[in-house]
N, CA and C atoms of all chains as a GROMACS GRO file, in nm:
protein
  351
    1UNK      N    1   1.008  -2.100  -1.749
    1UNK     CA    2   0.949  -1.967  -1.759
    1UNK      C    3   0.828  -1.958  -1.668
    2UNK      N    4   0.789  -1.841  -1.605
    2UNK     CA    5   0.688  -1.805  -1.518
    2UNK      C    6   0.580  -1.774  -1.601
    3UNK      N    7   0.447  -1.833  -1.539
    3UNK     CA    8   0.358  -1.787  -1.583
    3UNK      C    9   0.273  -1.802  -1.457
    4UNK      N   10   0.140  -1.724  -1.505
    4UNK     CA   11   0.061  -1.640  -1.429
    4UNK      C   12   0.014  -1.743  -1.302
    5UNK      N   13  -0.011  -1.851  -1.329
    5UNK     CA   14  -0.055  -1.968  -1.224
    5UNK      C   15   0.057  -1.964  -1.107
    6UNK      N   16   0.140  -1.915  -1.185
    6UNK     CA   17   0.250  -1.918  -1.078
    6UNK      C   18   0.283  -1.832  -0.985
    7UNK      N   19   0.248  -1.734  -0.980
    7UNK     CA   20   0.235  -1.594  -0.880
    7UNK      C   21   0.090  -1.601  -0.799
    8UNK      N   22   0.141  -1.572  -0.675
    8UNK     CA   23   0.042  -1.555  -0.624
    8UNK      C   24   0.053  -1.396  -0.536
    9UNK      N   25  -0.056  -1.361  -0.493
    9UNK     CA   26  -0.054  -1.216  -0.399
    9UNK      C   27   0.029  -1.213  -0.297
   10UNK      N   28   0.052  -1.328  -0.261
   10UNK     CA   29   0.137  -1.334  -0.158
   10UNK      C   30   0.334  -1.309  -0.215
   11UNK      N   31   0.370  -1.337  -0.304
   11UNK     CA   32   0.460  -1.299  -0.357
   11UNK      C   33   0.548  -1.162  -0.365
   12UNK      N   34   0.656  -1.144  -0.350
   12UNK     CA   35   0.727  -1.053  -0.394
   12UNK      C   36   0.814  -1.024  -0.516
   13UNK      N   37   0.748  -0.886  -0.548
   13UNK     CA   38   0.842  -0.851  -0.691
   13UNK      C   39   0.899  -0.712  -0.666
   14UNK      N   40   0.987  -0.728  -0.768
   14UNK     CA   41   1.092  -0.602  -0.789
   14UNK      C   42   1.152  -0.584  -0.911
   15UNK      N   43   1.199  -0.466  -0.954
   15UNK     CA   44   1.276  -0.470  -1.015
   15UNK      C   45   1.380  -0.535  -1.074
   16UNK      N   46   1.387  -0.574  -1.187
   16UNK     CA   47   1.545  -0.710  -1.219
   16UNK      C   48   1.666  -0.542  -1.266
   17UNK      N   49   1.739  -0.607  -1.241
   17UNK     CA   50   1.845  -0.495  -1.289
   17UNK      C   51   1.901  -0.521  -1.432
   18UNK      N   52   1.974  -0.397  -1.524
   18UNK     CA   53   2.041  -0.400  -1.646
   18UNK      C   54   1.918  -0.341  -1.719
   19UNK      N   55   1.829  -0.273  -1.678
   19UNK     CA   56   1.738  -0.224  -1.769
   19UNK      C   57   1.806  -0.048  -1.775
   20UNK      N   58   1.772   0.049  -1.876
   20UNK     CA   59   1.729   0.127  -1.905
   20UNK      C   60   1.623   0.227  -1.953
   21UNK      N   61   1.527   0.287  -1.840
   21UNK     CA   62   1.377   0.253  -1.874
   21UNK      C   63   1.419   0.466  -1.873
   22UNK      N   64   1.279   0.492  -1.964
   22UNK     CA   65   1.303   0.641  -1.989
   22UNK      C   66   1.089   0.652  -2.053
   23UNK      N   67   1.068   0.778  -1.988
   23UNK     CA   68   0.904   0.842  -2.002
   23UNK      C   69   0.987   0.876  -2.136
   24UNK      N   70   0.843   0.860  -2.228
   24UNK     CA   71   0.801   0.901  -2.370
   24UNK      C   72   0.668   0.927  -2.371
   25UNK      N   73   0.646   1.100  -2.344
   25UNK     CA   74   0.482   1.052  -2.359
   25UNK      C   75   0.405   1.039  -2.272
   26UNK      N   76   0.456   0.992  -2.161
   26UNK     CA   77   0.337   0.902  -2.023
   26UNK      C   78   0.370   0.774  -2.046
   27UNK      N   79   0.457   0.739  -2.144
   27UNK     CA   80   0.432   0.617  -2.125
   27UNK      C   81   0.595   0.557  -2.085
   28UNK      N   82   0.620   0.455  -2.015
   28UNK     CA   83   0.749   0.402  -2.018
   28UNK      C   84   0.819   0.283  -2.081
   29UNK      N   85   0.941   0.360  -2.153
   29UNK     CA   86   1.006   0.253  -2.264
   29UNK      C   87   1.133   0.219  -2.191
   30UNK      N   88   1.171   0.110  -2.198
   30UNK     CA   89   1.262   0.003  -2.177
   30UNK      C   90   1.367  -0.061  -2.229
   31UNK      N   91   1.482  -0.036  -2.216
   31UNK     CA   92   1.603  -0.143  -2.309
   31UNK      C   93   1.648  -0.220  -2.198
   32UNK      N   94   1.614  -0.366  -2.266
   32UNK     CA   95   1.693  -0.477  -2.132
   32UNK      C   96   1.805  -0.444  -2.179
   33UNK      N   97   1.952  -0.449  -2.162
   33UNK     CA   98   2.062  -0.450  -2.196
   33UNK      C   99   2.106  -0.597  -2.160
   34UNK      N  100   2.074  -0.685  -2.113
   34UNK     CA  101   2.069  -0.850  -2.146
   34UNK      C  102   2.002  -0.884  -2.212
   35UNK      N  103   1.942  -0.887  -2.273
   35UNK     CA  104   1.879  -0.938  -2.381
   35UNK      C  105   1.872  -0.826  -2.537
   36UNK      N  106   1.864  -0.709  -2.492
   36UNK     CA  107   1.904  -0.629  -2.605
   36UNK      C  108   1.770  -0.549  -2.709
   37UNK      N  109   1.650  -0.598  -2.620
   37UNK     CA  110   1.532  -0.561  -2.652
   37UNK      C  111   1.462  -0.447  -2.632
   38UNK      N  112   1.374  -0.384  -2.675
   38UNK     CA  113   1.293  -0.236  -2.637
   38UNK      C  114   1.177  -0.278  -2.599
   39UNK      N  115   1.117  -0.232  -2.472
   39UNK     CA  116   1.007  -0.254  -2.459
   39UNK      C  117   0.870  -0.110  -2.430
   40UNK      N  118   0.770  -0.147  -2.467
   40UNK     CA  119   0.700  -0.035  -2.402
   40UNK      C  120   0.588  -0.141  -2.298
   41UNK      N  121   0.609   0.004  -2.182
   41UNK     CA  122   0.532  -0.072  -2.062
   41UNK      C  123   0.439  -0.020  -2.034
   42UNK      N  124   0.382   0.110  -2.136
   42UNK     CA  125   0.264   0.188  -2.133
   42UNK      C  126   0.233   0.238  -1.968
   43UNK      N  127   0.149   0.377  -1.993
   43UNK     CA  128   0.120   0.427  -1.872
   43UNK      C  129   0.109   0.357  -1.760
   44UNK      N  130   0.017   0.250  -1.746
   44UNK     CA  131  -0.011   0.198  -1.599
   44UNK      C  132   0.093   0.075  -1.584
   45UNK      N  133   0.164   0.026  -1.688
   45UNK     CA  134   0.294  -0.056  -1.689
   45UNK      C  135   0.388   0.049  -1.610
   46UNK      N  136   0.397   0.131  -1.614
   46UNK     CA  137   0.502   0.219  -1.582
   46UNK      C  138   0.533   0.266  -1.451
   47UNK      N  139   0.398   0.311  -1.408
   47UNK     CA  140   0.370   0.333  -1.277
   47UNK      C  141   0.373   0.165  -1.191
   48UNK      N  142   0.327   0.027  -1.221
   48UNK     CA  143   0.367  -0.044  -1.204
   48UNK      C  144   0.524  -0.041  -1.146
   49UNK      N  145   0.572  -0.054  -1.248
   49UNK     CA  146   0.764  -0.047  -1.276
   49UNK      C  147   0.785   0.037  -1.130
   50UNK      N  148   0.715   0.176  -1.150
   50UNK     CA  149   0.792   0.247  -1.087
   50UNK      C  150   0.787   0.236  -0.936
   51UNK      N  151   0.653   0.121  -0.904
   51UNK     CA  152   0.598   0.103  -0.749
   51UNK      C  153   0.718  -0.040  -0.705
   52UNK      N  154   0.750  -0.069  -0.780
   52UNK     CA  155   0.833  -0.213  -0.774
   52UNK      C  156   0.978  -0.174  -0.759
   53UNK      N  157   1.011  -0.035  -0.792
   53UNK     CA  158   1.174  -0.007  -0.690
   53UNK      C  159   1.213  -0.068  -0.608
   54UNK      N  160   1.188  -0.124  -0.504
   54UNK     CA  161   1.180  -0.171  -0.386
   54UNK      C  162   1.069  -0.290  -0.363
   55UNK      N  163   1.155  -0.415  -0.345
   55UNK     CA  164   1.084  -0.564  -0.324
   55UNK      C  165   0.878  -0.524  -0.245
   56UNK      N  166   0.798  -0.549  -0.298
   56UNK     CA  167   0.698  -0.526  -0.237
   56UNK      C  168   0.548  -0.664  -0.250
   57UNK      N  169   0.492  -0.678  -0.193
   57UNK     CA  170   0.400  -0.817  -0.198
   57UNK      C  171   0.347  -0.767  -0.341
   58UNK      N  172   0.249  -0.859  -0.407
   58UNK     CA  173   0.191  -0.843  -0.547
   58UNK      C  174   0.098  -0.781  -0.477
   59UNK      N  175  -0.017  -0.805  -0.335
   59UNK     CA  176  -0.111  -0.803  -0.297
   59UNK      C  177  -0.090  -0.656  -0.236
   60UNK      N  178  -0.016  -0.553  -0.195
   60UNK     CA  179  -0.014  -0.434  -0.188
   60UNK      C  180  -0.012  -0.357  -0.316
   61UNK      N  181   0.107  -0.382  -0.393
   61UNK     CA  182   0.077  -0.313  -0.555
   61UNK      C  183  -0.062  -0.334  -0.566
   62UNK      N  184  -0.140  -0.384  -0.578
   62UNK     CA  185  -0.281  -0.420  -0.613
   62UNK      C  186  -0.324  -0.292  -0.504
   63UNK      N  187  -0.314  -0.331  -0.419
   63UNK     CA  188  -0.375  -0.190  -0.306
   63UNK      C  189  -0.382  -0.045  -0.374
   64UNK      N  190  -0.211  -0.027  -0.378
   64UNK     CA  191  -0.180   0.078  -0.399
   64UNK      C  192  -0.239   0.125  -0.573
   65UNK      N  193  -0.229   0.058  -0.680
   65UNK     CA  194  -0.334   0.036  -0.799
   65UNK      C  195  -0.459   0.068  -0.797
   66UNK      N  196  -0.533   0.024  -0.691
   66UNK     CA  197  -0.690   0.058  -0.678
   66UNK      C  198  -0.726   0.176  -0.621
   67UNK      N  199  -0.600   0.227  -0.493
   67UNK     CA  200  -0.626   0.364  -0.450
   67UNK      C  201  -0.652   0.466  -0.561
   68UNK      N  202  -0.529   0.446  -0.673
   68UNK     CA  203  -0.522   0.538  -0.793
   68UNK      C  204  -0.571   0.555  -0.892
   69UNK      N  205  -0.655   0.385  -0.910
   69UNK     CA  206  -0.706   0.378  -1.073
   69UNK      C  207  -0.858   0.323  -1.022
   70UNK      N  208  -0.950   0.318  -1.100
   70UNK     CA  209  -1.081   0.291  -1.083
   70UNK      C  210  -1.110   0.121  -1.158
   71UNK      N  211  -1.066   0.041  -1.083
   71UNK     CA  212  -1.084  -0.105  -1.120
   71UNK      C  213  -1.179  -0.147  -0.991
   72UNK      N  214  -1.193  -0.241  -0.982
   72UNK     CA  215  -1.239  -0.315  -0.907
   72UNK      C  216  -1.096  -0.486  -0.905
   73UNK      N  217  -1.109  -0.516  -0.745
   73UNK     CA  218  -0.973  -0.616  -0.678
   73UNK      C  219  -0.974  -0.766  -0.814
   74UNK      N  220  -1.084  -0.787  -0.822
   74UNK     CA  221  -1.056  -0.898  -0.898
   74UNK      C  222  -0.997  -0.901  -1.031
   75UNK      N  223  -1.017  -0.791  -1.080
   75UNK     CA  224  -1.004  -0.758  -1.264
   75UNK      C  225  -0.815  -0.661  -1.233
   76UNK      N  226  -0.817  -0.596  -1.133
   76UNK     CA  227  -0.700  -0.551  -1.097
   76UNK      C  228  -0.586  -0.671  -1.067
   77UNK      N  229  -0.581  -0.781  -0.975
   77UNK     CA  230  -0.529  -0.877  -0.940
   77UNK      C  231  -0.524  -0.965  -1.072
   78UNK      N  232  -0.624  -0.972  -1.194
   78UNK     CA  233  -0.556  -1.072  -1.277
   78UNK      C  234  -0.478  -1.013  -1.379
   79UNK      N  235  -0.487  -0.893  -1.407
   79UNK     CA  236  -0.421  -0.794  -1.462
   79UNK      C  237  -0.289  -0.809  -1.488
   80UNK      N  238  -0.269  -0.732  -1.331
   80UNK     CA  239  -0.127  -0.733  -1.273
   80UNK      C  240  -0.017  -0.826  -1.263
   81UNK      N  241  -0.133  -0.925  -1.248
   81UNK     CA  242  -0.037  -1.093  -1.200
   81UNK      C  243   0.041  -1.152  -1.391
   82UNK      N  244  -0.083  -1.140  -1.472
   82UNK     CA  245  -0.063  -1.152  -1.576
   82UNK      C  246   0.047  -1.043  -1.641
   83UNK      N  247   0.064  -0.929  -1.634
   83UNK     CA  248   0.171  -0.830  -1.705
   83UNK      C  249   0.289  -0.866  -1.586
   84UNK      N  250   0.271  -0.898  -1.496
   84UNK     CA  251   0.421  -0.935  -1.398
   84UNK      C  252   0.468  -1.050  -1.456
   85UNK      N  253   0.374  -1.189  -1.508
   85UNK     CA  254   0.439  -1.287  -1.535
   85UNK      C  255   0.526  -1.234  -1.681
   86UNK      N  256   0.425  -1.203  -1.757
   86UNK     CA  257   0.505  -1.143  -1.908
   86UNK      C  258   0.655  -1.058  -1.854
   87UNK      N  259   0.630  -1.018  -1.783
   87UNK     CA  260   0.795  -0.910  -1.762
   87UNK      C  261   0.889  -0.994  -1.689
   88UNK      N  262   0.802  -1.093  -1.623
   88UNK     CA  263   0.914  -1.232  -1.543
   88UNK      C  264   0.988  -1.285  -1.658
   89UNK      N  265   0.885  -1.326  -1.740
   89UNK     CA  266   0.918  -1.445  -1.868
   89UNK      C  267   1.027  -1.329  -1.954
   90UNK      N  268   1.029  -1.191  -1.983
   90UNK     CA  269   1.149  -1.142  -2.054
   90UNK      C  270   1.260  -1.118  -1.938
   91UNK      N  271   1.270  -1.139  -1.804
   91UNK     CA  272   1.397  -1.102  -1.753
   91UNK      C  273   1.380  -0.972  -1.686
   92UNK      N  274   1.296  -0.929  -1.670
   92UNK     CA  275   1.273  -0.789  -1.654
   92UNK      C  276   1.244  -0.772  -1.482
   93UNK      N  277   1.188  -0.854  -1.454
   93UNK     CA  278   1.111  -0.853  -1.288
   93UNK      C  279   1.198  -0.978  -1.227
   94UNK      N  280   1.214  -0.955  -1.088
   94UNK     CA  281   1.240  -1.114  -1.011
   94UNK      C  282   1.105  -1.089  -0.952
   95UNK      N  283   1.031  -1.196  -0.944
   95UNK     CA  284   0.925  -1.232  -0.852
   95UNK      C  285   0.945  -1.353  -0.763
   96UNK      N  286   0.932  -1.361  -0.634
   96UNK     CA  287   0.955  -1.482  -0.535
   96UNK      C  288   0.884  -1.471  -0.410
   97UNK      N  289   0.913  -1.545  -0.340
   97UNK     CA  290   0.865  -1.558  -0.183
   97UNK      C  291   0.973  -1.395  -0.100
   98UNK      N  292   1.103  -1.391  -0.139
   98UNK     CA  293   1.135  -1.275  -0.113
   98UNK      C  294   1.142  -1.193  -0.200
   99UNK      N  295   1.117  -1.180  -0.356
   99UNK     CA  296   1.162  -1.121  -0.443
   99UNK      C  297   1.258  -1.131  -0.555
  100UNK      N  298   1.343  -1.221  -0.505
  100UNK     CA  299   1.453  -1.264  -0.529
  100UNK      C  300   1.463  -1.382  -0.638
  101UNK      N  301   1.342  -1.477  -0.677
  101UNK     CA  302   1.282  -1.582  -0.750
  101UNK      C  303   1.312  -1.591  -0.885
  102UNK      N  304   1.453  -1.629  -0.939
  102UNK     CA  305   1.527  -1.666  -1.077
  102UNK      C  306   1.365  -1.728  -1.136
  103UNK      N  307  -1.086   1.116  -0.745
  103UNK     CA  308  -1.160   1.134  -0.927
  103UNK      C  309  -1.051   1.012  -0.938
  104UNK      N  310  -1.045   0.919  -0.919
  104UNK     CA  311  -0.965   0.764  -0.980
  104UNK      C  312  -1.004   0.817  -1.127
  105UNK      N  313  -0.837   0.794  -1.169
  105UNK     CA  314  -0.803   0.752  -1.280
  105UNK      C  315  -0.856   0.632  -1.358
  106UNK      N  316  -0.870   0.629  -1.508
  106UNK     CA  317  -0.952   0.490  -1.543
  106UNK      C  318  -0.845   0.424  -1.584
  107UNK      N  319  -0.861   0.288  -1.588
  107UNK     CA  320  -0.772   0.202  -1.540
  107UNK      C  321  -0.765   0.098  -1.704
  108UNK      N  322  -0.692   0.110  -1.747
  108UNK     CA  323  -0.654   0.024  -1.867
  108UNK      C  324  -0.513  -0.109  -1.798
  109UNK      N  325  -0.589  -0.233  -1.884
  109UNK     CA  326  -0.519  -0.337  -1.893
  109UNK      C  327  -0.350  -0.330  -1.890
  110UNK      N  328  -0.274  -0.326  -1.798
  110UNK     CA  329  -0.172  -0.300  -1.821
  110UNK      C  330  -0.103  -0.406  -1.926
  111UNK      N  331  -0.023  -0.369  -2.077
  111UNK     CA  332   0.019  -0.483  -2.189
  111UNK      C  333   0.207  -0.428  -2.158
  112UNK      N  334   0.240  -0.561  -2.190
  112UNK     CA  335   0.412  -0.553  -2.166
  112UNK      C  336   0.396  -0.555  -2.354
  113UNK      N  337   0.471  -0.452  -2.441
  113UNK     CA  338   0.467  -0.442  -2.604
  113UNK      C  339   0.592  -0.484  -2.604
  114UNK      N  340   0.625  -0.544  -2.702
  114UNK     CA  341   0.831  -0.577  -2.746
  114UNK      C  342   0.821  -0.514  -2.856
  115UNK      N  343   0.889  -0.401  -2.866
  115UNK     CA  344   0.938  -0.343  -2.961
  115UNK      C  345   1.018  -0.380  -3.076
  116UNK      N  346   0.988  -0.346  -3.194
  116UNK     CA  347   1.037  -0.412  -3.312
  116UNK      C  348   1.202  -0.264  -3.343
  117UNK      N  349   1.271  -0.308  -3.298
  117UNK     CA  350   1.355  -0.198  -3.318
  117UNK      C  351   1.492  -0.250  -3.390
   0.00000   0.00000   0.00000
């Protein structure tokens, strides 16, 4: 299982496929259909999700995060890295050198 | 006007 030591900015993530994700609210909920679980990925989980369509470095999401939200890089970067590993560890994200990272 | 920025949490739903 992935955890956070293990991602770095330099990394790529994306989307894992077999999900069913749907707005409730602002916020976005989730059925893995492999595993069979519901998740909520709350507002800025969501927008997350939704920047990760398409394989992208961790270290731009972070970019694109700070343009929109009022963090500061360091508290943004452990954040992110940390809720990517959690969505690695359920199946939800591939994270790798291309994205691609079982 | 940045949006304020909450901890993004992955929740597992008890369903």
């Amino acid at each position: 299982m992935m955890n956070h030591e293990t991602i770095s900015l330099q990394d790529c993530v994306c989307q894992g496929k077999g999900s069913i994700v749907s707005d409730m609210g602002g916020e976005k909920v989730m059925l893995s259909v492999q595993n069979g679980k519901y998740y909520n990925l709350g507002e800025i989980g969501g927008k997350i999700w939704d920047s990760i369509e398409n394989p992208i470095s961790i270290g731009q999401l972070v970019s694109t995060l700070m343009r929109e939200y009022d963090v500061d890089q360091n508290e943004c970067e452990q954040h992110v890295i940390s809720f990517l590993a959690h969505m690695a560890g359920e199946g939800l994200v591939q994270v790798g050198a291309d994205g691609h990272r079982e | 006007m940045k949006k304020e920025w909450k901890k993004p949490e992955l929740e597992v739903l008890n369903v």
